[in-house]
N, CA and C atoms of all chains as a GROMACS GRO file, in nm:
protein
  561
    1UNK      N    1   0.084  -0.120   0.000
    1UNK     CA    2   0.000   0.000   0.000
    1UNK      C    3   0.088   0.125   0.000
    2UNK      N    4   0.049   0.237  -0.076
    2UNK     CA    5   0.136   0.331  -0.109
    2UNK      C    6   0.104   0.434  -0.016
    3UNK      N    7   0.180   0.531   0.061
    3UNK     CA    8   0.174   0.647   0.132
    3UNK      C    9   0.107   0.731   0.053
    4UNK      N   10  -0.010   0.757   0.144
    4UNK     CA   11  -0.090   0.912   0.117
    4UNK      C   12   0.064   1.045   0.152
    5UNK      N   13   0.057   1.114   0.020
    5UNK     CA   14   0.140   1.258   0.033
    5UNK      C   15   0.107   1.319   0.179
    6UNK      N   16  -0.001   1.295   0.251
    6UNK     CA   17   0.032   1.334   0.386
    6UNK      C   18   0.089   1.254   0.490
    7UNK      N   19   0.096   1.137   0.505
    7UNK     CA   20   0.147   1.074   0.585
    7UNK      C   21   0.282   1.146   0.526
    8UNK      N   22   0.344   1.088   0.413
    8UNK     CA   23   0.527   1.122   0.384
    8UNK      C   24   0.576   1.261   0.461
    9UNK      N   25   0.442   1.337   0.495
    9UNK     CA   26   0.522   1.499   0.498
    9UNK      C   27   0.517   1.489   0.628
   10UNK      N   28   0.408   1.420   0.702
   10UNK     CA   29   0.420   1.375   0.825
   10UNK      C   30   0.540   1.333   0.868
   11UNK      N   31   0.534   1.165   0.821
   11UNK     CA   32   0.723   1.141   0.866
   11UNK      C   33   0.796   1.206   0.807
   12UNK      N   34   0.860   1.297   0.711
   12UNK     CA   35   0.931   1.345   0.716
   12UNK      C   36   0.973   1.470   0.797
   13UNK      N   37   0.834   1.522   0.892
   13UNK     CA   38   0.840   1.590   0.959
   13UNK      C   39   0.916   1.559   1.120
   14UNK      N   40   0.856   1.411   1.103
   14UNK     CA   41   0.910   1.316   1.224
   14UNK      C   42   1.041   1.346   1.189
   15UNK      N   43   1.146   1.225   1.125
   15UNK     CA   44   1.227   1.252   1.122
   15UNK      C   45   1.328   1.364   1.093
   16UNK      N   46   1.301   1.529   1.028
   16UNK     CA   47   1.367   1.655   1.113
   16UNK      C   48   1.332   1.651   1.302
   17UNK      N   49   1.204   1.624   1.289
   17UNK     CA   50   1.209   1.639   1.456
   17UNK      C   51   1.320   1.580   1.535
   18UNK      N   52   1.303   1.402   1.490
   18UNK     CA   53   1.401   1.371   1.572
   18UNK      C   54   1.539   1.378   1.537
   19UNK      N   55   1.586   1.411   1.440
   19UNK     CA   56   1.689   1.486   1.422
   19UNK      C   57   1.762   1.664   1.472
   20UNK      N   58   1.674   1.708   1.462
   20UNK     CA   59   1.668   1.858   1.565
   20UNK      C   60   1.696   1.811   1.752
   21UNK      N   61   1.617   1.704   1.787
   21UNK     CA   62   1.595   1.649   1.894
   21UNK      C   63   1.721   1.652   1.946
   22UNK      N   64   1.792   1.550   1.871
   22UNK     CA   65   1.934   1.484   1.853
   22UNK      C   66   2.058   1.595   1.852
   23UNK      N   67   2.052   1.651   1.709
   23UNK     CA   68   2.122   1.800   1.725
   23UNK      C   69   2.147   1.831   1.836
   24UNK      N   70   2.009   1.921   1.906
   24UNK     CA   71   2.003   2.040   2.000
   24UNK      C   72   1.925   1.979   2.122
   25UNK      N   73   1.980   1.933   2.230
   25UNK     CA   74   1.918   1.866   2.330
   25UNK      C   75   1.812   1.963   2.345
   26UNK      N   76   1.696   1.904   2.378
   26UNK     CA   77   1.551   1.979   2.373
   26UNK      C   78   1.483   2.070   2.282
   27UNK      N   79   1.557   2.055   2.152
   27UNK     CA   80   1.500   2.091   2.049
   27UNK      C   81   1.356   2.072   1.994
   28UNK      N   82   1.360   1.930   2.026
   28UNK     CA   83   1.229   1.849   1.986
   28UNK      C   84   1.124   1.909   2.108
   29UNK      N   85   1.117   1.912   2.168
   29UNK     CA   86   1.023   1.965   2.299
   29UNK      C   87   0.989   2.104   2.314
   30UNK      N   88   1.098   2.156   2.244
   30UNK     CA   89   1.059   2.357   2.237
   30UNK      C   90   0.986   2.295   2.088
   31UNK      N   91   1.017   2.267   1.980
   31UNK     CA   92   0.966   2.282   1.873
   31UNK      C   93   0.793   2.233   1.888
   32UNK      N   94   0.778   2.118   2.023
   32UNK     CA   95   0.640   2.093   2.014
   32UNK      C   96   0.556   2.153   2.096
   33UNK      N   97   0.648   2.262   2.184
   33UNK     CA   98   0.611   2.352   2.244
   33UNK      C   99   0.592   2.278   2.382
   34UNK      N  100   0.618   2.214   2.365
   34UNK     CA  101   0.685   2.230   2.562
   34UNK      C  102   0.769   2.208   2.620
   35UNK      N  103   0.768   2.354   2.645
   35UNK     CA  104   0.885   2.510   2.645
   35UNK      C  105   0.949   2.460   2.785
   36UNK      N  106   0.902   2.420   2.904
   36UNK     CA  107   0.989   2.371   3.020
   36UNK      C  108   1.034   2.292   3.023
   37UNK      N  109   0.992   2.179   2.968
   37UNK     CA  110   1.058   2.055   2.930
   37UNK      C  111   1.225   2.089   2.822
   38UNK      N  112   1.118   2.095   2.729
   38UNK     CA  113   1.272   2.156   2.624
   38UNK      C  114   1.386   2.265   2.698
   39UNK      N  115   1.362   2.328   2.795
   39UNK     CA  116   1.474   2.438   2.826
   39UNK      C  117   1.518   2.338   2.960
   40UNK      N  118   1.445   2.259   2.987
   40UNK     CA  119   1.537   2.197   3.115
   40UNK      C  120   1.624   2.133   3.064
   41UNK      N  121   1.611   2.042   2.903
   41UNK     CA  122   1.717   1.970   2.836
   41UNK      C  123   1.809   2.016   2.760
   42UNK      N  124   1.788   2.145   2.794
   42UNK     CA  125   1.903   2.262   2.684
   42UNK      C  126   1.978   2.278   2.759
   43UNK      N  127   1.989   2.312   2.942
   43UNK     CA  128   2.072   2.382   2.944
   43UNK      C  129   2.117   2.240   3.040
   44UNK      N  130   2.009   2.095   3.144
   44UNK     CA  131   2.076   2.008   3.176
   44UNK      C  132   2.221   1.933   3.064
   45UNK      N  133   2.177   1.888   2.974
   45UNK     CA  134   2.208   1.781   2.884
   45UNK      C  135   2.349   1.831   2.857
   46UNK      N  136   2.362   1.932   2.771
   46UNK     CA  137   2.505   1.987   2.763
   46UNK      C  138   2.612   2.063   2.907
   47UNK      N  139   2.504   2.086   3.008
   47UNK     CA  140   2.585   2.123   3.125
   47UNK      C  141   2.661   1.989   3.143
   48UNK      N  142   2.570   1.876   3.137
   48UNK     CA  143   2.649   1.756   3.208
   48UNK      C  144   2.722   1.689   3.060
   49UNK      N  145   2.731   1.755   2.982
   49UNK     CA  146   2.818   1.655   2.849
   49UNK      C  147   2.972   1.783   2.892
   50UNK      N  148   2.938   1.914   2.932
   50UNK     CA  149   3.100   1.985   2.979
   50UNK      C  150   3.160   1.918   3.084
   51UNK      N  151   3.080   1.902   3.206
   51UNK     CA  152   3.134   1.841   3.349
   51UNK      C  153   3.229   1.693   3.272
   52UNK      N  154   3.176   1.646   3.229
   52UNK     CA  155   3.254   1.552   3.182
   52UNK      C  156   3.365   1.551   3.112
   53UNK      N  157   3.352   1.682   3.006
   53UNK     CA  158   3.509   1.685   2.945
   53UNK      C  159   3.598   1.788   3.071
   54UNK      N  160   3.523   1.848   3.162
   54UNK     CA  161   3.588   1.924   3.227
   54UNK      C  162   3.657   1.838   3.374
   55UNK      N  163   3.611   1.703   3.330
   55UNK     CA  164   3.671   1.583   3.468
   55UNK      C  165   3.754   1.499   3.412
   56UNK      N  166   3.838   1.546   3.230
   56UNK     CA  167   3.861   1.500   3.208
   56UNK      C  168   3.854   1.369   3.138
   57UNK      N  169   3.705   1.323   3.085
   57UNK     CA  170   3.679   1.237   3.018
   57UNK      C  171   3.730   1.247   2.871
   58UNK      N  172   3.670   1.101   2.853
   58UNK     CA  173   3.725   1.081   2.712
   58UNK      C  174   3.650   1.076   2.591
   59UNK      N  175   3.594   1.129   2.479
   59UNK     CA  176   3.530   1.075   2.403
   59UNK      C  177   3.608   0.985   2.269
   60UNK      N  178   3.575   0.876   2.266
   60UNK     CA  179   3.547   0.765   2.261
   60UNK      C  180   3.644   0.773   2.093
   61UNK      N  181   3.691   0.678   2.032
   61UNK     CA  182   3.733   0.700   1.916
   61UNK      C  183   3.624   0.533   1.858
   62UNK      N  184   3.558   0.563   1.685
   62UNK     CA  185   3.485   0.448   1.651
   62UNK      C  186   3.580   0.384   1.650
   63UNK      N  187   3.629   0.273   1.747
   63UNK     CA  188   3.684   0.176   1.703
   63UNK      C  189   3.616  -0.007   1.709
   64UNK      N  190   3.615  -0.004   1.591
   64UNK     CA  191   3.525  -0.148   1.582
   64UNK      C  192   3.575  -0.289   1.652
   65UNK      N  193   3.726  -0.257   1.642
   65UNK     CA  194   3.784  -0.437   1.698
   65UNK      C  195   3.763  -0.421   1.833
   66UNK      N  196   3.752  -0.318   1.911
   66UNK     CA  197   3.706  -0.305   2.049
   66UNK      C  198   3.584  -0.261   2.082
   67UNK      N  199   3.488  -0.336   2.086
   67UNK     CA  200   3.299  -0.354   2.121
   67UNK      C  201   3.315  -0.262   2.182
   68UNK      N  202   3.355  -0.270   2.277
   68UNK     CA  203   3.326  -0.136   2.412
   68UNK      C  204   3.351   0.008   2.404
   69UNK      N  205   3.481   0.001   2.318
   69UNK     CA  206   3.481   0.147   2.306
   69UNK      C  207   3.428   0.225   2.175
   70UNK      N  208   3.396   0.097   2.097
   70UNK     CA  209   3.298   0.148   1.977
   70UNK      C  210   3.150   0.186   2.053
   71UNK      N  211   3.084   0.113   2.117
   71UNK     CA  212   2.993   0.125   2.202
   71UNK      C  213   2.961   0.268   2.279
   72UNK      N  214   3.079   0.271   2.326
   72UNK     CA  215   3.097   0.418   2.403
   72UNK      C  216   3.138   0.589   2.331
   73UNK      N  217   3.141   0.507   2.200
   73UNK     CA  218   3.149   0.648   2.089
   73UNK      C  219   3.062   0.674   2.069
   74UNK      N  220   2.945   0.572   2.017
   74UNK     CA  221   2.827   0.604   2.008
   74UNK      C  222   2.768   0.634   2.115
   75UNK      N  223   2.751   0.626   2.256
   75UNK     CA  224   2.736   0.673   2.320
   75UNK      C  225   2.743   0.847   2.292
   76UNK      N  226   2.833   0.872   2.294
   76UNK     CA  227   2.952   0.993   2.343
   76UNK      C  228   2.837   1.067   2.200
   77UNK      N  229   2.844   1.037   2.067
   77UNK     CA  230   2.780   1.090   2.005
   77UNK      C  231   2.608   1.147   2.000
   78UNK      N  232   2.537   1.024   2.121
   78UNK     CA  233   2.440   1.077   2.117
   78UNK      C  234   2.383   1.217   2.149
   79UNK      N  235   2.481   1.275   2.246
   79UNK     CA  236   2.442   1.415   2.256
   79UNK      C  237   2.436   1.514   2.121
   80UNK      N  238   2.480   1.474   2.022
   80UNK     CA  239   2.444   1.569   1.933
   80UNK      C  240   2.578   1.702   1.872
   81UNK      N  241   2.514   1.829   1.821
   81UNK     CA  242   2.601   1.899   1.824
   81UNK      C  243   2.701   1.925   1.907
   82UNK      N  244   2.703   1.932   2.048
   82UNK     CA  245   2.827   1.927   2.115
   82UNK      C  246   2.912   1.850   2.137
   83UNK      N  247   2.903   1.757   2.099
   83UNK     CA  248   2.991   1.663   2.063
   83UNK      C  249   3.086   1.708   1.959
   84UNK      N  250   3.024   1.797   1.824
   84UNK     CA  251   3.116   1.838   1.726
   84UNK      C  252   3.221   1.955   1.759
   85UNK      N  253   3.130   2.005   1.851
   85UNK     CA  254   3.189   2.150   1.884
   85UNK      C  255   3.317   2.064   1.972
   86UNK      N  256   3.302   1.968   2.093
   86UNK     CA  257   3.403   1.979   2.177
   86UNK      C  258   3.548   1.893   2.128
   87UNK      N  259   3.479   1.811   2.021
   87UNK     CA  260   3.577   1.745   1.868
   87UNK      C  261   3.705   1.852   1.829
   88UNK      N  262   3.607   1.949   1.727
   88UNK     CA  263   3.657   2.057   1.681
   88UNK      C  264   3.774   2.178   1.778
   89UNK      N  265   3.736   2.176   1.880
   89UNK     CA  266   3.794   2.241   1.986
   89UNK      C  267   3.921   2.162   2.071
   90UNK      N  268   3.905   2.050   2.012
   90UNK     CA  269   4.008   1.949   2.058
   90UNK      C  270   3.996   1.960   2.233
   91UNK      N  271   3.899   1.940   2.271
   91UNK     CA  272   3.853   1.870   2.381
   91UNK      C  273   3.809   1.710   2.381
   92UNK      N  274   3.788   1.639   2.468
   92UNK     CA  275   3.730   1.479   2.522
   92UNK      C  276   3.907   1.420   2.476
   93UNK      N  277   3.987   1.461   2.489
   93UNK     CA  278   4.118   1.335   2.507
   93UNK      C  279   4.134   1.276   2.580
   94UNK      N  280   4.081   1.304   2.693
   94UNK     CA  281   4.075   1.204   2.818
   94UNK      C  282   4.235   1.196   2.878
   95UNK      N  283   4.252   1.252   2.996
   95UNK     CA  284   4.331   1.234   3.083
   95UNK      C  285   4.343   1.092   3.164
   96UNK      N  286   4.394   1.010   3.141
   96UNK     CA  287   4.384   0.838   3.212
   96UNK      C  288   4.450   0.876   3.361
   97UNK      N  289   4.516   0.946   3.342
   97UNK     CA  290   4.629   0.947   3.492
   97UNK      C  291   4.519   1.037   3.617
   98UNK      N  292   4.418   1.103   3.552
   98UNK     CA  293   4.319   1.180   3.652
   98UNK      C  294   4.287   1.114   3.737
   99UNK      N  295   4.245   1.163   3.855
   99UNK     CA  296   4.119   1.045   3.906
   99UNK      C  297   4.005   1.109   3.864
  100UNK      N  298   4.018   1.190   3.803
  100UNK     CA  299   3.821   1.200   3.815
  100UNK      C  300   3.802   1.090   3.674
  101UNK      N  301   3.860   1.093   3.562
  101UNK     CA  302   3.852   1.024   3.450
  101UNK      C  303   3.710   0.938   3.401
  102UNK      N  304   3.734   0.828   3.521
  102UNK     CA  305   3.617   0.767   3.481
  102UNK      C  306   3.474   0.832   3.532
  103UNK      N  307   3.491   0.917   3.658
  103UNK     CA  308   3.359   0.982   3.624
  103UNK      C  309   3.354   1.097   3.508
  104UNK      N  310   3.464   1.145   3.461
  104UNK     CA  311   3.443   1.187   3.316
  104UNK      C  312   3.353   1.134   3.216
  105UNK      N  313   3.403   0.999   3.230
  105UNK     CA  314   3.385   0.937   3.128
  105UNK      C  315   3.242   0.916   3.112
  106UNK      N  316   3.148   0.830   3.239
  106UNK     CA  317   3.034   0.843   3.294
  106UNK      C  318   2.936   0.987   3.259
  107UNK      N  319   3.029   1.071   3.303
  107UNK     CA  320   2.932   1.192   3.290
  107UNK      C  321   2.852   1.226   3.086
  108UNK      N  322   3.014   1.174   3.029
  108UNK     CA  323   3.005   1.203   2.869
  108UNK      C  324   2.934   1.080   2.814
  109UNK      N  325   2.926   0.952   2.865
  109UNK     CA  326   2.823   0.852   2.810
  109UNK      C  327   2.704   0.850   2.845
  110UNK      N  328   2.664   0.940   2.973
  110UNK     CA  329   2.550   0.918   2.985
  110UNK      C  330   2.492   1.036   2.919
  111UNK      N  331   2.489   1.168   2.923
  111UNK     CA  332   2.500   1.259   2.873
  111UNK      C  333   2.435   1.197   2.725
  112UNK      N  334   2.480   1.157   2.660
  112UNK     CA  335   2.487   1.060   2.491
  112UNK      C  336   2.377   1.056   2.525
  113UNK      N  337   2.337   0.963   2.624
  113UNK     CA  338   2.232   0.843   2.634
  113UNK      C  339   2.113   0.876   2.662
  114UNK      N  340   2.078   0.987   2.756
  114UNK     CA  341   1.958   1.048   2.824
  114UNK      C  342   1.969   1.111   2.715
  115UNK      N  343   2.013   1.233   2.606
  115UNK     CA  344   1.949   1.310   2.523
  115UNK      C  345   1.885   1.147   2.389
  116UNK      N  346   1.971   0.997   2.363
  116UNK     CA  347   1.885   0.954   2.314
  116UNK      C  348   1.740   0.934   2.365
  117UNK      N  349   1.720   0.918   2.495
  117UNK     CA  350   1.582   0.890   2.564
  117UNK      C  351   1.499   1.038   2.534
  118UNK      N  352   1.542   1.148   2.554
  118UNK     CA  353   1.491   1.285   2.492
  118UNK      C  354   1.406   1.258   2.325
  119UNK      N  355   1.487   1.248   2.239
  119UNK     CA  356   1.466   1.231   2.111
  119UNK      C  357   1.334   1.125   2.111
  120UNK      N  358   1.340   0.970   2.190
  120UNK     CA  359   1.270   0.899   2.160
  120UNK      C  360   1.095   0.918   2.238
  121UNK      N  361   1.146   1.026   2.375
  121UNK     CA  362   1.070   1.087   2.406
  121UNK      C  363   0.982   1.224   2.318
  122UNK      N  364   1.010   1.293   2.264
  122UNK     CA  365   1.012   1.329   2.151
  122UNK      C  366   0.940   1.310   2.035
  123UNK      N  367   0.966   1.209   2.033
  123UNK     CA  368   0.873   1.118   1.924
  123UNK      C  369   0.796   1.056   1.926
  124UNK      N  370   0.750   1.044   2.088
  124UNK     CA  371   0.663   0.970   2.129
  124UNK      C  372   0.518   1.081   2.168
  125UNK      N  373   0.579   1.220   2.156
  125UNK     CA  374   0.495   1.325   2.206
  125UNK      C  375   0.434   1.345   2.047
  126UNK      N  376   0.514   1.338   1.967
  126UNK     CA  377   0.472   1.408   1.804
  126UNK      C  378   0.362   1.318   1.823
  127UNK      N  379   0.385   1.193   1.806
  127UNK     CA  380   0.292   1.065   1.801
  127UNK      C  381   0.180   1.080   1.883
  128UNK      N  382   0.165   1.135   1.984
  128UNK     CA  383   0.031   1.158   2.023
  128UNK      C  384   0.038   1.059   2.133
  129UNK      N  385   0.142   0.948   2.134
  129UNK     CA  386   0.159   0.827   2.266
  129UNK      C  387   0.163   0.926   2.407
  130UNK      N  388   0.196   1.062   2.449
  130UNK     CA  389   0.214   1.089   2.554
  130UNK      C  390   0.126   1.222   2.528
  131UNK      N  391   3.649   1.959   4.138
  131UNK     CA  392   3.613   1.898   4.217
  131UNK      C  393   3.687   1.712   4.174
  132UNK      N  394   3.737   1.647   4.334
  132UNK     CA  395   3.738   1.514   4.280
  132UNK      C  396   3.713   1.464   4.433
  133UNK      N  397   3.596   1.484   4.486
  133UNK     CA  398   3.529   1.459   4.579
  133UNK      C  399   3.424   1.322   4.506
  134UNK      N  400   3.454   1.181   4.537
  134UNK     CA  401   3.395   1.085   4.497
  134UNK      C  402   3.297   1.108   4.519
  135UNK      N  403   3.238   1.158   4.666
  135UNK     CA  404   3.112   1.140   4.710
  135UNK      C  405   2.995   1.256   4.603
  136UNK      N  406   3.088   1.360   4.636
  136UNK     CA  407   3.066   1.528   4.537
  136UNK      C  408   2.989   1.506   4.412
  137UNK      N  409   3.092   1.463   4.347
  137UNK     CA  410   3.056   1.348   4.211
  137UNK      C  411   2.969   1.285   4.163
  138UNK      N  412   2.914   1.178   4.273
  138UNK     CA  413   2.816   1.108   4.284
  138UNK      C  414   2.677   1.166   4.296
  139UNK      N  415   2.690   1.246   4.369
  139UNK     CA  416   2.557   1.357   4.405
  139UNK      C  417   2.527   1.418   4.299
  140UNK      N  418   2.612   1.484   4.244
  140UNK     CA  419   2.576   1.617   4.120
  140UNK      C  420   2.564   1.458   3.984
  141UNK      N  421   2.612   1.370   4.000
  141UNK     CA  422   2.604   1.267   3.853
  141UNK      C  423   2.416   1.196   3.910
  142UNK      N  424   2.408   1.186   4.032
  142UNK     CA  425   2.279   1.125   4.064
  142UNK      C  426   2.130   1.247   4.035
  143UNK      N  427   2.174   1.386   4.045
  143UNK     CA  428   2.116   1.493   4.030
  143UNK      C  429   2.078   1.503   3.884
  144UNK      N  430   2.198   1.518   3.825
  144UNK     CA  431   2.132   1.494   3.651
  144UNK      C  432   2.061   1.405   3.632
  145UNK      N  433   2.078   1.245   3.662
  145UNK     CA  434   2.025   1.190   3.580
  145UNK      C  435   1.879   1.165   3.655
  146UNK      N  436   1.910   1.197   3.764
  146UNK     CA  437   1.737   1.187   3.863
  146UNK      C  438   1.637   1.303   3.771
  147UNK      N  439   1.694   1.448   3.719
  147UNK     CA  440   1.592   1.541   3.662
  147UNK      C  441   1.578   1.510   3.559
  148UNK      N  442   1.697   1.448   3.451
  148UNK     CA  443   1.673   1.414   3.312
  148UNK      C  444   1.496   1.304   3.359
  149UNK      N  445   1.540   1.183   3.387
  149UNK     CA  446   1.419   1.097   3.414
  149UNK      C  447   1.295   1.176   3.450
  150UNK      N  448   1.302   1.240   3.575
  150UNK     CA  449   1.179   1.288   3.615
  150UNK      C  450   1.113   1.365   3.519
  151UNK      N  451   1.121   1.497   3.460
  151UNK     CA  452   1.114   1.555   3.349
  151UNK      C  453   1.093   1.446   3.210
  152UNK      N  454   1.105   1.356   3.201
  152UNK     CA  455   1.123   1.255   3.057
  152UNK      C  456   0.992   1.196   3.169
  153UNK      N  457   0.986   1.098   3.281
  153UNK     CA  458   0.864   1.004   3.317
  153UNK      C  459   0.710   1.126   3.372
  154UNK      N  460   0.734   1.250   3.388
  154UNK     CA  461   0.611   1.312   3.438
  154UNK      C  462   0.598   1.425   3.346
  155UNK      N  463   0.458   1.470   3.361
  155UNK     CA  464   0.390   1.616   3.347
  155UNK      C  465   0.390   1.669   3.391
  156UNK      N  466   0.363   1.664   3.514
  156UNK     CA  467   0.304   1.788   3.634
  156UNK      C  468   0.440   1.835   3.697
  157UNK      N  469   0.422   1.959   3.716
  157UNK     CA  470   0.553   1.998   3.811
  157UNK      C  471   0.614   1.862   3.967
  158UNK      N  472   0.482   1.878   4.038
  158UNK     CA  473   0.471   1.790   4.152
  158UNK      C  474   0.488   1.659   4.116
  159UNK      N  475   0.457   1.614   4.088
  159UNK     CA  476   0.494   1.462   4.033
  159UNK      C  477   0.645   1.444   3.963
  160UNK      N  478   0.699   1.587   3.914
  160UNK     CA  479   0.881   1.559   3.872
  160UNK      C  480   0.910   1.569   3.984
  161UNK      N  481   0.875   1.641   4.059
  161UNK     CA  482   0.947   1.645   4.211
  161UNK      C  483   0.968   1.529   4.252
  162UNK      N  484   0.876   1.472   4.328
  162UNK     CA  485   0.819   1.399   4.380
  162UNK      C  486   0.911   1.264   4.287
  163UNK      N  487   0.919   1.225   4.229
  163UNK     CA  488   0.940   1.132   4.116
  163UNK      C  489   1.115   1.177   4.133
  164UNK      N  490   1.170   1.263   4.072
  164UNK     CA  491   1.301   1.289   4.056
  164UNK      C  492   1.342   1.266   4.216
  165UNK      N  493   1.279   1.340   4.330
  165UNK     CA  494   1.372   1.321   4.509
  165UNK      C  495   1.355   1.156   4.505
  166UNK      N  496   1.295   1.111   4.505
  166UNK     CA  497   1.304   0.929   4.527
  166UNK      C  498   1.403   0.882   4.464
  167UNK      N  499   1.407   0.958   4.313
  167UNK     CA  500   1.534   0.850   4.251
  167UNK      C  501   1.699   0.921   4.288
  168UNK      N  502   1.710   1.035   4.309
  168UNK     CA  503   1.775   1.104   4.356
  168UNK      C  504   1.798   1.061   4.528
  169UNK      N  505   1.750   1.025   4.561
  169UNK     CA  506   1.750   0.974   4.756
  169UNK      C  507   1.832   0.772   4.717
  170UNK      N  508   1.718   0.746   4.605
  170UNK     CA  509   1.736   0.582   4.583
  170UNK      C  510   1.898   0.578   4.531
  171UNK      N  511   1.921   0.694   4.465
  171UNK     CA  512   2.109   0.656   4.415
  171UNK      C  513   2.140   0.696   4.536
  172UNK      N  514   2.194   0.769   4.630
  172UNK     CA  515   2.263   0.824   4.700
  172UNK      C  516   2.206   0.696   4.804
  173UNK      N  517   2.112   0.614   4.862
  173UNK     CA  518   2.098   0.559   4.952
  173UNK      C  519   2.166   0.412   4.902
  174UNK      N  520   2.153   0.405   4.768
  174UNK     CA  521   2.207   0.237   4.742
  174UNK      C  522   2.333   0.273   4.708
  175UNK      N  523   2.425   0.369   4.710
  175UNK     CA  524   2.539   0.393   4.668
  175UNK      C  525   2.594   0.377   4.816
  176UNK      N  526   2.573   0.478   4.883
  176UNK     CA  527   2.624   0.441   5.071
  176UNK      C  528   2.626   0.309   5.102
  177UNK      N  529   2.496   0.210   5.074
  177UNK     CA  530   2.486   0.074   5.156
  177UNK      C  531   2.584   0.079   5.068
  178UNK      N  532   2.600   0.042   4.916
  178UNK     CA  533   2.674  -0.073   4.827
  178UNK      C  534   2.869  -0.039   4.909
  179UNK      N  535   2.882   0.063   4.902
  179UNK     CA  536   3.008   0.145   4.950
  179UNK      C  537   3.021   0.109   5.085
  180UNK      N  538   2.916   0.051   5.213
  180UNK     CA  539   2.992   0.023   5.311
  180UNK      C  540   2.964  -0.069   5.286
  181UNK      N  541   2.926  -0.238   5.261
  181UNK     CA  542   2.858  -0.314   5.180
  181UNK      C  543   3.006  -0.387   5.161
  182UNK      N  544   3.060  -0.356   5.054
  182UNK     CA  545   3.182  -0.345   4.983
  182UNK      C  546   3.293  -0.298   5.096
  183UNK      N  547   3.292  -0.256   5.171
  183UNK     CA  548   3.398  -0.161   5.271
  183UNK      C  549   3.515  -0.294   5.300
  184UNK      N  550   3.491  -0.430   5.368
  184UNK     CA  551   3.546  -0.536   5.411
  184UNK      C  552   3.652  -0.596   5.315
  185UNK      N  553   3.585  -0.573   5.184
  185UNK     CA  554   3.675  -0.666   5.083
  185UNK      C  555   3.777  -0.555   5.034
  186UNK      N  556   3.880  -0.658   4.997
  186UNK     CA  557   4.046  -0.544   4.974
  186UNK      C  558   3.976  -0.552   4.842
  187UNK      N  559   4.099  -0.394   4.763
  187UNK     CA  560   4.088  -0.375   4.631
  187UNK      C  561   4.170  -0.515   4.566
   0.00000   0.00000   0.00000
């Protein structure tokens, strides 16, 4: 069965959403207009993706022969644009000799992970499920 | 800061508001919802930490 031209503009509306989502932690939630929700994930999500490069964490290089730390890139990527910015800026090298390190590290994977639950939250609001 | 405990608090703080905010609507109910899970890390982190206290690294 072929897509009605409105459904397509529909999902394609979905997917900018959850892509904006992804981008800009709480993007998706200001864009559906709710405005407290979305500004608590603007300024939580990336506060706690800095604490982490600022404890010295690491973000993650894709490396495939090692599960875990391929695992943990993607992680590290779910936050979105700041991830590029702190790339570009040559931040996340990760200090090993720190002690804070691994809660660096913690702070920058989870960080990833809760803005994916954002996005899927997100999409669950477009959808009308919440 | 490299206050383990410090750490733990402000890492249990995020992810207690991310959740609460993501599982509720109502203002009162994030509250309410976020202090439990926010109390539940910091209370199973103490037991697990003295818990753990006996055995060497």
């Amino acid at each position: 069965m072929r897509a009605t031209a409105a459904e397509e503009t529909q999902s394609g509306t979905l997917v900018l959403l959850c892509l904006a989502s992804w981008a800009v932690p709480g993007a998706g939630h200001l864009w559906l207009g709710r405005r407290s929700k979305g500004v608590i994930f603007l300024i939580a999500l990336p506060l706690m993706f800095a604490l982490g490069l600022a404890l010295h964490g690491r973000l993650f290089p894709f490396d495939l022969n090692e599960p875990l730390v391929g695992l943990a890139a993607i992680a590290d990527l779910g936050i979105g644009i700041p991830y590029f910015i702190a790339t570009s800026l040559g931040y996340g090298g990760g200090e090993v000799r720190a002690v804070t390190y691994e809660y660096g590290n913690a702070f920058l994977i989870v960080a990833g992970l809760l803005n994916l639950l954002v996005v899927i939250d997100a999409f669950d609001v477009a959808m009308g499920r919440k | 800061m490299q206050s383990h405990l410090g750490l733990l608090v402000v890492f249990a703080f995020f992810v207690s508001l991310i959740f609460a905010v993501i599982a509720k609507d109502d203002a009162r109910a994030q509250l309410r919802f976020g202090g439990l899970m926010f109390g539940g890390f910091l209370a199973s982190a103490l037991v697990l930490g003295w818990l753990m206290y006996p055995f060497p690294l």
